[in-house]
C-alpha positions in Angstrom: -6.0 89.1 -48.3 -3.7 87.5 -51.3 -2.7 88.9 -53.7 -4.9 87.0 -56.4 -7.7 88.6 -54.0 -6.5 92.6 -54.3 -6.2 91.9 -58.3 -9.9 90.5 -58.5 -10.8 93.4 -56.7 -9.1 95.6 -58.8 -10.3 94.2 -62.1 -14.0 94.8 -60.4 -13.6 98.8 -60.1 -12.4 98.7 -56.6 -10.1 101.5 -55.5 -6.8 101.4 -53.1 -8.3 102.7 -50.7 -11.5 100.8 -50.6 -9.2 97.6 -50.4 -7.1 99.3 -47.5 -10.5 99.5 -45.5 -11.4 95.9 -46.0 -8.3 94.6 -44.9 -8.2 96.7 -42.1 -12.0 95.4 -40.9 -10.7 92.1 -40.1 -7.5 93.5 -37.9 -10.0 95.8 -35.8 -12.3 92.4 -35.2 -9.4 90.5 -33.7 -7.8 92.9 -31.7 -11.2 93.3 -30.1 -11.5 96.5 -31.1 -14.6 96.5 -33.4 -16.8 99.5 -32.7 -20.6 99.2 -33.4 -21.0 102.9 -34.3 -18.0 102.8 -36.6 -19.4 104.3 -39.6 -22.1 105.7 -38.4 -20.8 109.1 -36.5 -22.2 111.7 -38.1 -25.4 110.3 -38.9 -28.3 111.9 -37.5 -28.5 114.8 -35.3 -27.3 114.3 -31.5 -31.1 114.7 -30.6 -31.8 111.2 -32.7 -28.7 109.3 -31.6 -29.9 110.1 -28.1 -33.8 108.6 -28.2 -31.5 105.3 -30.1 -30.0 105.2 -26.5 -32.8 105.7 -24.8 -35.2 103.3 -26.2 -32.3 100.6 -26.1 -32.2 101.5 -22.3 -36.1 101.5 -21.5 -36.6 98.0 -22.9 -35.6 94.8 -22.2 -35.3 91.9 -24.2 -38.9 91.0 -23.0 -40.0 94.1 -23.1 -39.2 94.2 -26.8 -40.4 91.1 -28.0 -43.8 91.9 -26.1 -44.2 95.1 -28.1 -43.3 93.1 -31.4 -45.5 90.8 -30.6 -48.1 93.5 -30.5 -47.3 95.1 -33.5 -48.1 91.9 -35.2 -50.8 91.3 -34.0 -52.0 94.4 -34.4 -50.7 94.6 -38.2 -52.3 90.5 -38.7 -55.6 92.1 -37.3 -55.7 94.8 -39.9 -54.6 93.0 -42.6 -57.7 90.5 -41.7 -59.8 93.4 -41.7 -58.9 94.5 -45.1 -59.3 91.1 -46.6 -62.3 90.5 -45.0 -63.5 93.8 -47.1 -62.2 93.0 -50.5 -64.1 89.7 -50.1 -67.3 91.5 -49.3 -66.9 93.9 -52.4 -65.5 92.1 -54.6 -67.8 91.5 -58.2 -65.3 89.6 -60.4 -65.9 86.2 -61.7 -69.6 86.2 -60.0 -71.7 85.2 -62.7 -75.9 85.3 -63.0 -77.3 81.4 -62.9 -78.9 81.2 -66.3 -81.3 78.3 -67.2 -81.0 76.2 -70.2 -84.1 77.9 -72.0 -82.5 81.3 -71.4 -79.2 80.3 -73.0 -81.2 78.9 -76.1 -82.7 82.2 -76.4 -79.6 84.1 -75.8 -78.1 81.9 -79.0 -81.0 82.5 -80.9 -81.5 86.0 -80.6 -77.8 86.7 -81.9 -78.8 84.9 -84.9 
């Protein structure tokens, strides 16, 4: 990062240190030594982090994309359903047919 860069960032509230930990982001990416869960330690009880690794273990790739798929079509089937229902009650707009004579006599009666 330039110097031109660190000033910009100043002049926009950044701190020292918040500057130190973006510069040091790219170092850890080309020494290889990027971590995944950097950041994250301390999130969560042990209990969560340890379903995370379980779930990642019990499906595959196809696995996964098969239960997506489900969801979706699950979620697509409800969402049918729901607007198959608002059609059904739905009262807005849906006017009585009147005939000519009864219009006249509409007019003429607010006279």
């Amino acid at each position: 990062m330039d110097s031109e860069q660190i000033i910009k960032l100043l002049d926009a509230g950044y701190t020292k240190a918040d500057i130190d930990k973006m510069e040091a982001k790219p170092d850890q990416q080309e020494s290889g030594s990027h971590d995944d869960t950097a950041g994250t330690e301390g999130a969560g009880s042990p209990e969560d982090k340890k379903e995370k690794e379980e779930v990642k273990k019990d499906l595959s790739a196809d696995e996964a994309i098969k239960v997506l798929t489900e969801t979706v079509n699950s979620l697509t089937e409800t969402v049918k359903a729901m607007q198959a229902k608002n059609v059904a009650g739905a009262t807005g707009g849906k006017t009585e047919a009147k005939t000519v004579d009864d219009v006249m006599q509409s007019f003429i009666e607010n006279l």
